[in-house]
PAZAPA-4460 file (N, C-alpha, C; in steps of 0.05 Angstrom, whole numbers, plus 32768, in hexadecimal, padded with zeros to 4 digits):
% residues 226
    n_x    n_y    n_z   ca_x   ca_y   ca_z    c_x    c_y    c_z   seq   type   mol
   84B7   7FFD   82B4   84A3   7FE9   82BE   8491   7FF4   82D4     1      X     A
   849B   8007   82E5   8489   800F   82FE   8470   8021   82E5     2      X     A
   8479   802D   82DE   845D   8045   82D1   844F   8037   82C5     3      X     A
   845A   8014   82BE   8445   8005   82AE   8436   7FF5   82CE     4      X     A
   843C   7FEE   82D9   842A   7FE5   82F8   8418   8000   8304     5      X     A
   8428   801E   82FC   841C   802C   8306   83FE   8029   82FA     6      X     A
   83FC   8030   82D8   83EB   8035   82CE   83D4   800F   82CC     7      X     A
   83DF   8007   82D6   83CD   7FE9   82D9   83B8   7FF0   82F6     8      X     A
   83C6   8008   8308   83B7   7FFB   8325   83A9   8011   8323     9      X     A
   83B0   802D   8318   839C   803D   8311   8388   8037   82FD    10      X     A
   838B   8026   82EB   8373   8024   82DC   8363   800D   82EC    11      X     A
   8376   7FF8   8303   8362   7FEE   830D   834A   8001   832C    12      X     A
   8355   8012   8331   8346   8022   8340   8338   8038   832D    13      X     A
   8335   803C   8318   832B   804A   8310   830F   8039   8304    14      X     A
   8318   8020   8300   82FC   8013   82F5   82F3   800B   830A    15      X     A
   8305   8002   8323   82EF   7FF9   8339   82DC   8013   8347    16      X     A
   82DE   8029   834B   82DB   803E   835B   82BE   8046   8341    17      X     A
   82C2   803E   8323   82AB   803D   830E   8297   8036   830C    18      X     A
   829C   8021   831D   8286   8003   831A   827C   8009   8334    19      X     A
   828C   800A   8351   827F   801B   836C   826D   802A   8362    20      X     A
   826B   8041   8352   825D   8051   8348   8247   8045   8337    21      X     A
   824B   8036   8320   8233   8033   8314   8224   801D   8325    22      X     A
   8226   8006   833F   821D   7FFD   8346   820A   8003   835A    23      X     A
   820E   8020   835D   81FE   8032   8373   81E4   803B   8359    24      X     A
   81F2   8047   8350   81DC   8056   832C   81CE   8040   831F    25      X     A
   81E1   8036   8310   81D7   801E   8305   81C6   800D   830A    26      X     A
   81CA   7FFD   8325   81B4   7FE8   8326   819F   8001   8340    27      X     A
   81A0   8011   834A   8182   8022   834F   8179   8026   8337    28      X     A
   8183   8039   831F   8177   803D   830C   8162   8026   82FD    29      X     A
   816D   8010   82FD   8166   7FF7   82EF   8151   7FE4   82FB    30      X     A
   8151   7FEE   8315   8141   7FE7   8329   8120   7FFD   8322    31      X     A
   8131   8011   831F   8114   8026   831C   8109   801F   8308    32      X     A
   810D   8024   82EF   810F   801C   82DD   80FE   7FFD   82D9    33      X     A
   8105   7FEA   82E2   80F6   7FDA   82DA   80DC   7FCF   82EF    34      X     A
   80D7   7FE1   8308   80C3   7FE0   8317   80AE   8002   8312    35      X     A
   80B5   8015   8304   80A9   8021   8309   809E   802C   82F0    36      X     A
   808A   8032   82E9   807B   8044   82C9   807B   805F   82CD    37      X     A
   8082   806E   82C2   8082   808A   82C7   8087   80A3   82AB    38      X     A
   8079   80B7   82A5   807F   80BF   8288   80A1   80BA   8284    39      X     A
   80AC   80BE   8270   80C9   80C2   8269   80D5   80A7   8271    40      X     A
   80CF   8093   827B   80E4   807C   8283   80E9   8077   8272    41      X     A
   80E7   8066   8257   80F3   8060   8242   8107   8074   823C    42      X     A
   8101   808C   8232   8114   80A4   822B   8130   80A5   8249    43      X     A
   8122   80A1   825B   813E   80A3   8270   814C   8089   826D    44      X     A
   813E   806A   8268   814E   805B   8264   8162   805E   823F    45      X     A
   8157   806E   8236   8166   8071   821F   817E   8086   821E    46      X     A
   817D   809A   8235   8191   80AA   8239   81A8   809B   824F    47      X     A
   81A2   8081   825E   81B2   8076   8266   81C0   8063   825A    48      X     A
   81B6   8062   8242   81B4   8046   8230   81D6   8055   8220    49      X     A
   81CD   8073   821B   81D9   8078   8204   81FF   8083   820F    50      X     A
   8205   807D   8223   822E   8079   8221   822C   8063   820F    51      X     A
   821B   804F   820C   8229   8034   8201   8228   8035   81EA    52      X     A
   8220   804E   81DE   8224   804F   81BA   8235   806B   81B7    53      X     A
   822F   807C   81C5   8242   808E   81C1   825D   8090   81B4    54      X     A
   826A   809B   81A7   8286   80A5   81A5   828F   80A4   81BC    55      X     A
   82AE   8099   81C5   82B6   80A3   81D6   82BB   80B8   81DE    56      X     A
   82CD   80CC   81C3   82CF   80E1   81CA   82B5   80FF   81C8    57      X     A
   82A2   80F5   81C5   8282   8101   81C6   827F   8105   81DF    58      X     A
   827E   80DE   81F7   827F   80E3   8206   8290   80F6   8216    59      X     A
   82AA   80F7   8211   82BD   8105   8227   82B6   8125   8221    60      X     A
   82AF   8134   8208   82A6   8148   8207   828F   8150   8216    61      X     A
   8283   813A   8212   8264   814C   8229   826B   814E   823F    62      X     A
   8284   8133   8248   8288   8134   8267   82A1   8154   826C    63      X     A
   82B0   815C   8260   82C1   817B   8263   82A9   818A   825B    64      X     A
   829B   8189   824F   8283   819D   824D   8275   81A4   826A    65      X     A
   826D   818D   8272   8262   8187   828A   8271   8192   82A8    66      X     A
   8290   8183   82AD   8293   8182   82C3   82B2   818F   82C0    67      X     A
   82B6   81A9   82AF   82CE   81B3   82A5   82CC   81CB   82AF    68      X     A
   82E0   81DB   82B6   82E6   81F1   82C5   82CC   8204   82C0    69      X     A
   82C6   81FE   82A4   82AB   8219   829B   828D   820F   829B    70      X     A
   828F   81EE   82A0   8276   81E0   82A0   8269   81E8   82BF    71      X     A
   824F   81DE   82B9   823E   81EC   82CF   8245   81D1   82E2    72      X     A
   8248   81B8   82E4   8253   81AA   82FC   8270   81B2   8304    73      X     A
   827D   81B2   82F3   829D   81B7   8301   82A1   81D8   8302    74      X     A
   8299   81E9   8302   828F   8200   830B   828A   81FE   831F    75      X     A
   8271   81FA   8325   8264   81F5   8346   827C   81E4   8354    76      X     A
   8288   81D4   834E   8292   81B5   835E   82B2   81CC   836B    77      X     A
   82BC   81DF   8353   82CF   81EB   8359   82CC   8202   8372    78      X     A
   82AE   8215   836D   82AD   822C   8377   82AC   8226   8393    79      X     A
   8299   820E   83A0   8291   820C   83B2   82A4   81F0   83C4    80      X     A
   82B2   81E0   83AF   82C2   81D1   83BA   82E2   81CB   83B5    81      X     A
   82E8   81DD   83A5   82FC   81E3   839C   8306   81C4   8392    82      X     A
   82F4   81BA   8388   82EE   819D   8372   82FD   819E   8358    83      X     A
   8313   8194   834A   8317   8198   832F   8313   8176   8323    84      X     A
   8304   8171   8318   8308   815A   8305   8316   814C   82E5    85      X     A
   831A   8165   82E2   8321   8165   82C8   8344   8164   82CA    86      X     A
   8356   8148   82B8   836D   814E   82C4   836D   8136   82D9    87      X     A
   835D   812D   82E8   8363   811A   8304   8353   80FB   8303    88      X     A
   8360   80F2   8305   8358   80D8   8308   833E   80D4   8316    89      X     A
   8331   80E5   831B   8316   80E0   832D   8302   80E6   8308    90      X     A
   830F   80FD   82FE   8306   80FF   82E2   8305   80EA   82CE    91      X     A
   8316   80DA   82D3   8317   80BC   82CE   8304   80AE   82D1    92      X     A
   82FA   80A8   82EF   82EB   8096   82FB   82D0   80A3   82EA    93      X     A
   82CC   80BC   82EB   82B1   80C4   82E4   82B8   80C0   82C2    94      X     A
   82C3   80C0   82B5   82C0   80B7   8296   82C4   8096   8295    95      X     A
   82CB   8086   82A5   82C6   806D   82A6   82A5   8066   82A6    96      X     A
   82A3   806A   82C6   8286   806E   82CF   826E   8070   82BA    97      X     A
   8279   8084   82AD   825F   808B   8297   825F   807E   8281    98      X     A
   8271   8071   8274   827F   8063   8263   8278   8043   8261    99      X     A
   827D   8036   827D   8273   8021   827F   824F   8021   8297   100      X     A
   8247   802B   8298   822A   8031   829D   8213   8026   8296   101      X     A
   8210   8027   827D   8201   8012   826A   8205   7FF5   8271   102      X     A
   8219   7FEB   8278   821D   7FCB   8278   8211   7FC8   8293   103      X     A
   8213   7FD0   82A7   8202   7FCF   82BA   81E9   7FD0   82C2   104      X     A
   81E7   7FEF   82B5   81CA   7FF7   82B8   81BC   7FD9   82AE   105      X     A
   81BE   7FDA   8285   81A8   7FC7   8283   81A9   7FAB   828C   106      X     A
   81B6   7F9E   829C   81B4   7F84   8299   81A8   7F8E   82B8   107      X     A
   81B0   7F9E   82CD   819A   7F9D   82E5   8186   7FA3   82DE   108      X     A
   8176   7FB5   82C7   815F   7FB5   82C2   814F   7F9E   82BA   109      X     A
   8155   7F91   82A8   8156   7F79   82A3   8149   7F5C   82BB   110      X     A
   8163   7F5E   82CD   815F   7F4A   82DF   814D   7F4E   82F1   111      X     A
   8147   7F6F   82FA   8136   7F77   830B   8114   7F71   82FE   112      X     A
   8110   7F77   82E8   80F6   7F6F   82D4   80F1   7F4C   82DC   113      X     A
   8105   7F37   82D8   8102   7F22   82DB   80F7   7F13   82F7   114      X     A
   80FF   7F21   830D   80FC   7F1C   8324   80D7   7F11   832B   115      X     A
   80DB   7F03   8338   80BE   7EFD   8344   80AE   7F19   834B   116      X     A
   809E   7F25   8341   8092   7F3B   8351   807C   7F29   8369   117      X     A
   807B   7F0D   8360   8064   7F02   837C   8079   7EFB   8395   118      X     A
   8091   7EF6   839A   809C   7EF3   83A6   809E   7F11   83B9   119      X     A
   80A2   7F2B   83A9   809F   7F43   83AD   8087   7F46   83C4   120      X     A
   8071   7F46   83B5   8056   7F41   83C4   8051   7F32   83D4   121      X     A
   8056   7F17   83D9   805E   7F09   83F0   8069   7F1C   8407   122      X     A
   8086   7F26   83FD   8092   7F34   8415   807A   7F48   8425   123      X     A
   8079   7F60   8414   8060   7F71   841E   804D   7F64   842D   124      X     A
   8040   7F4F   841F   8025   7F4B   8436   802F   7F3D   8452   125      X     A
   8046   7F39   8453   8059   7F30   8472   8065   7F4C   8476   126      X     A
   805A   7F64   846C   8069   7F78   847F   8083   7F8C   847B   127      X     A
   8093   7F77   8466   80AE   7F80   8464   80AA   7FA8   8452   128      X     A
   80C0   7FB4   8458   80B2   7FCB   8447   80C7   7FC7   8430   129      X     A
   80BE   7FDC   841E   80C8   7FDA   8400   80E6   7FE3   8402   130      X     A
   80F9   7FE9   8415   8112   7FE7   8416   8110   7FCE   8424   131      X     A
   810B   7FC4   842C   8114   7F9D   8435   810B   7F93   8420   132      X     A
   80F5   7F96   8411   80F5   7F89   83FD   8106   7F83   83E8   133      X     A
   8113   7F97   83DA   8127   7FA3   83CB   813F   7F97   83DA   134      X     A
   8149   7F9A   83F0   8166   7F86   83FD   8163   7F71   83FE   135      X     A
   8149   7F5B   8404   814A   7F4C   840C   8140   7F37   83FE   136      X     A
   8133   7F44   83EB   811C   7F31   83D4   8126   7F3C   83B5   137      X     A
   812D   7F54   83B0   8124   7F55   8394   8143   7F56   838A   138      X     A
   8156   7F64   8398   8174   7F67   8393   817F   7F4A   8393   139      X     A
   817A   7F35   83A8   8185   7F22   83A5   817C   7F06   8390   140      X     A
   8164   7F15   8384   8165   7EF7   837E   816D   7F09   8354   141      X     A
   816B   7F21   8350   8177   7F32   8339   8198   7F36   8339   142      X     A
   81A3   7F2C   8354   81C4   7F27   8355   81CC   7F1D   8341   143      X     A
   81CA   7F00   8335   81D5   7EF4   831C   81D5   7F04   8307   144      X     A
   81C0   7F17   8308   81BB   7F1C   82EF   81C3   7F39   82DF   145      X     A
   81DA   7F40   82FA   81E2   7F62   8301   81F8   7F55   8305   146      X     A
   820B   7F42   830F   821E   7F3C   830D   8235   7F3E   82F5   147      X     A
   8227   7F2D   82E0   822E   7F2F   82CD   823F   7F4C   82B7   148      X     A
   8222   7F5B   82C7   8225   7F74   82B2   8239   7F8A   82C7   149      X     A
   823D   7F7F   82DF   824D   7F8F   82F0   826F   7F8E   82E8   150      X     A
   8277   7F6E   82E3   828C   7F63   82D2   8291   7F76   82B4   151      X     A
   8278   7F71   82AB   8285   7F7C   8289   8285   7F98   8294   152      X     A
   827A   7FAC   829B   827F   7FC6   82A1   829E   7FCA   82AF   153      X     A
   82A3   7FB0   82C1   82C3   7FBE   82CA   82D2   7FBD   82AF   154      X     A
   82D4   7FA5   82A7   82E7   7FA2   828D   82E2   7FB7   827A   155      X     A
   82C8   7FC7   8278   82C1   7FDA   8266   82D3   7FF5   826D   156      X     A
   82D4   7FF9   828C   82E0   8012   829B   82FB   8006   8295   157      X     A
   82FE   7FF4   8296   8322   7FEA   829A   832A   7FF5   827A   158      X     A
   831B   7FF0   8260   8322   7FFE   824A   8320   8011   8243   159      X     A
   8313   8020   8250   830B   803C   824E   8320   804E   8243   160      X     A
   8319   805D   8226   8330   806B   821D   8329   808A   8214   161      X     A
   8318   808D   81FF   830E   80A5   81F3   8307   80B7   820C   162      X     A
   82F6   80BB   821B   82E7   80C4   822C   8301   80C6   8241   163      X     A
   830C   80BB   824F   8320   80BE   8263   8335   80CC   825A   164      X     A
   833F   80CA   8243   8350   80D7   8237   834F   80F5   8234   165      X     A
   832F   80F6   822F   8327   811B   8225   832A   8123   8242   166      X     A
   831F   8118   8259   8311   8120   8271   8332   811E   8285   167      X     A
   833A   810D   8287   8348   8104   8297   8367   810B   828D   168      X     A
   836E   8110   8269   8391   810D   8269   839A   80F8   826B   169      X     A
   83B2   80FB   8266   83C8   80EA   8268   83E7   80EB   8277   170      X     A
   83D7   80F5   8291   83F4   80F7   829B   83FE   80DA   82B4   171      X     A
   8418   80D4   82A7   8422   80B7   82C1   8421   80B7   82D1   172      X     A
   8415   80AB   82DC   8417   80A3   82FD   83FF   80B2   8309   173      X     A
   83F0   80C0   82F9   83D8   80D0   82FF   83C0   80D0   82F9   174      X     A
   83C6   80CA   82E2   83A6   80C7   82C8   83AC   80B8   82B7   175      X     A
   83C1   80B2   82AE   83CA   809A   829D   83BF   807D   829B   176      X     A
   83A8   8075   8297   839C   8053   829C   83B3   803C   827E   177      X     A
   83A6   802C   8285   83B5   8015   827A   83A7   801E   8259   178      X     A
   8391   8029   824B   8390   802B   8230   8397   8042   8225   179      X     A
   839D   8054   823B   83AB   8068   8230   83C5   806C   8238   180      X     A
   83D4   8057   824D   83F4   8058   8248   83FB   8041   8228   181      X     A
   83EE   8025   8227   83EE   801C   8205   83EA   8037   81F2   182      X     A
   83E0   8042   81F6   83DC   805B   81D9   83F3   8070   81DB   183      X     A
   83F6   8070   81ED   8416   807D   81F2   8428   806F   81EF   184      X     A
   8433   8050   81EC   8443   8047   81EC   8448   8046   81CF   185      X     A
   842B   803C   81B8   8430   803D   81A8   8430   8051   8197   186      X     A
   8430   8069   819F   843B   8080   8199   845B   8088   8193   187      X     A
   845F   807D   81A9   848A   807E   81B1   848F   806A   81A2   188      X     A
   8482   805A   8194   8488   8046   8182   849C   8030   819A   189      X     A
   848A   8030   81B9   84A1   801F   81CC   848F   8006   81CC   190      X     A
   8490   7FEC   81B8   8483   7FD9   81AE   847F   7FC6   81CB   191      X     A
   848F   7FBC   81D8   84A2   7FB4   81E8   8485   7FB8   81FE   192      X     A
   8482   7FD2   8214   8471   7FE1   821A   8459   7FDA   8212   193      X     A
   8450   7FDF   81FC   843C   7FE3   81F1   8431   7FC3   81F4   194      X     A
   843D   7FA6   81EA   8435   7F95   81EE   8432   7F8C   8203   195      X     A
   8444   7F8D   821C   8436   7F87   8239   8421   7F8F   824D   196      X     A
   841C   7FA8   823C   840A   7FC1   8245   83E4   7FAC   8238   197      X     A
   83EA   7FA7   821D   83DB   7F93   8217   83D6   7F82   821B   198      X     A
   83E3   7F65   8221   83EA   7F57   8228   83D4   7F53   824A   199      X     A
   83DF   7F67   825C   83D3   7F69   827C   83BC   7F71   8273   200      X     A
   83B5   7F84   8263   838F   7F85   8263   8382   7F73   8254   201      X     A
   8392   7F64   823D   837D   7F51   8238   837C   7F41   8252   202      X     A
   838F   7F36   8261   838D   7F21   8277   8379   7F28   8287   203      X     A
   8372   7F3F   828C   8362   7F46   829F   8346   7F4A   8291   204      X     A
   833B   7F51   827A   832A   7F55   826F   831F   7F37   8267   205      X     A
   833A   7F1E   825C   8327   7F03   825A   831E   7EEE   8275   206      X     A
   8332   7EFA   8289   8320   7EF2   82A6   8304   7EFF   82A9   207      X     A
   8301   7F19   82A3   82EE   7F26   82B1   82D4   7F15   82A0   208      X     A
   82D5   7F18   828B   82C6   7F07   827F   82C7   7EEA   827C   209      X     A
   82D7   7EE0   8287   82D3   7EC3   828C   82C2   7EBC   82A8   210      X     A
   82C4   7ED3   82B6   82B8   7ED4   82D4   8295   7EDF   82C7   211      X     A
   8299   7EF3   82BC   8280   7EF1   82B4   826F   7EE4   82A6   212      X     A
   8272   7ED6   8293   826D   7EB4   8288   8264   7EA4   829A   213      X     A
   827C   7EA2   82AD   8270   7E8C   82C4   825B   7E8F   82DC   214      X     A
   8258   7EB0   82DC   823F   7EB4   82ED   8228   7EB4   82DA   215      X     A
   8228   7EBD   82C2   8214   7EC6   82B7   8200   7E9E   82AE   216      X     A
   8219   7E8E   82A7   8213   7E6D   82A6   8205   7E65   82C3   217      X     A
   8202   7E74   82DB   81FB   7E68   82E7   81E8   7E6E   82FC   218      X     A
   81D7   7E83   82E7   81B9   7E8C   82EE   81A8   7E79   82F2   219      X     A
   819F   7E74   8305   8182   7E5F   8310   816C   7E68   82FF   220      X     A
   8162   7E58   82E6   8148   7E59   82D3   813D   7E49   82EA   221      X     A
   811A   7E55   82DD   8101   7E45   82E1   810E   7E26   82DD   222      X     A
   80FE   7E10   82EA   8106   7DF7   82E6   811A   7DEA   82F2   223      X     A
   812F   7E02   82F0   814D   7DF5   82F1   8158   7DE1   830F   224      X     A
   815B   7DD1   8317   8167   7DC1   832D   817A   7DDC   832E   225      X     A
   817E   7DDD   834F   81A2   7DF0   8355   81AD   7DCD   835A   226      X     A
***
């Protein structure tokens, strides 16, 4: 029972530490993105677009391609910081991260497009500069609408299997998350295991989305009375 709590609190820090991440990427990106024209934007929103169709295990190859003892990031990350990712639960976080990315990115792009740009303009001609604008005017009133997609991306990292598996392994108490200790359980044919291992991520996967339901129901439309 402990290696089954173990692998529940690691996969829950592995998707929270994901979503930390894509909420820094994600909603800047989505922000850029839907305030700014520039050649290639479509093509960059389609290379952020594309973890969410990928293979899993496609993805996890480009990422050991990428950030693996011979790749040109985990190369550098090792020579100069004696960094290994591959193997470690931080290798985790970064195949989560990239994995659930998409659910974030587009729905802050999205909400950021929707936003009053006259409310925007308002601010400016009172002075504010375009980082107060952005904290104070354009982030908060595109909150509802990034919320949402912040929710489905954890539950996305919380399932995360193909990609963490190539990048990250399977070892207990280390790299082991909750969909890849179920794939090991039902491996050992330990049924027993294997259903409570299920059992705790659906629970957590039909909250997350019941939480996200209830924010996403309760976006202020044009018209709407609060």
């Amino acid at each position: 029972m402990m290696v089954e709590w173990t692998a529940l609190l690691l996969s829950l820090k592995v998707a929270g530490c994901a979503i930390a991440l894509n909420l820094v990427a994600g909603v800047g990106l989505g922000a850029v993105l839907a305030r700014w024209r520039f050649p290639g934007r479509e093509l960059l929103d389609t290379f952020c677009t594309l973890p969410m169709v990928l293979p899993p295990t496609v993805l996890g190859y480009y990422l050991l391609v990428l950030i693996g003892r011979n790749g040109p990031l985990g190369a550098w990350l090792e020579r100069y910081f004696g960094i290994h990712l591959v193997f470690t639960w931080q290798g985790a976080v970064i195949a989560a991260a990239i994995a659930s990315f998409p659910l974030v990115f587009k729905p802050a792009r999205a909400a950021f497009e929707n936003v009053d740009r006259q409310l925007e303009q308002a601010a400016r001609v009172l002075g504010v500069a375009e980082a107060g604008i952005f904290l104070r005017v354009s982030l908060p009133l595109a909150w509802r609408g990034i919320l949402p997609g912040v929710l489905l991306g954890f539950a996305r990292a919380m399932g995360e299997f193909g990609a963490t598996l190539m990048v990250a392994g399977s070892i207990p108490g280390k790299t082991q998350t909750l969909s890849i200790a179920i794939y090991e359980a039902v491996q050992a044919g330990q049924d027993g295991r294997a259903n409570f291992l299920v059992l705790v991520t659906s629970v957590i996967c039909i909250v997350t989305l019941l939480l996200a339901g209830t924010v996403g129901a309760r976006r202020i439309v044009p018209g709407q009375r609060r």
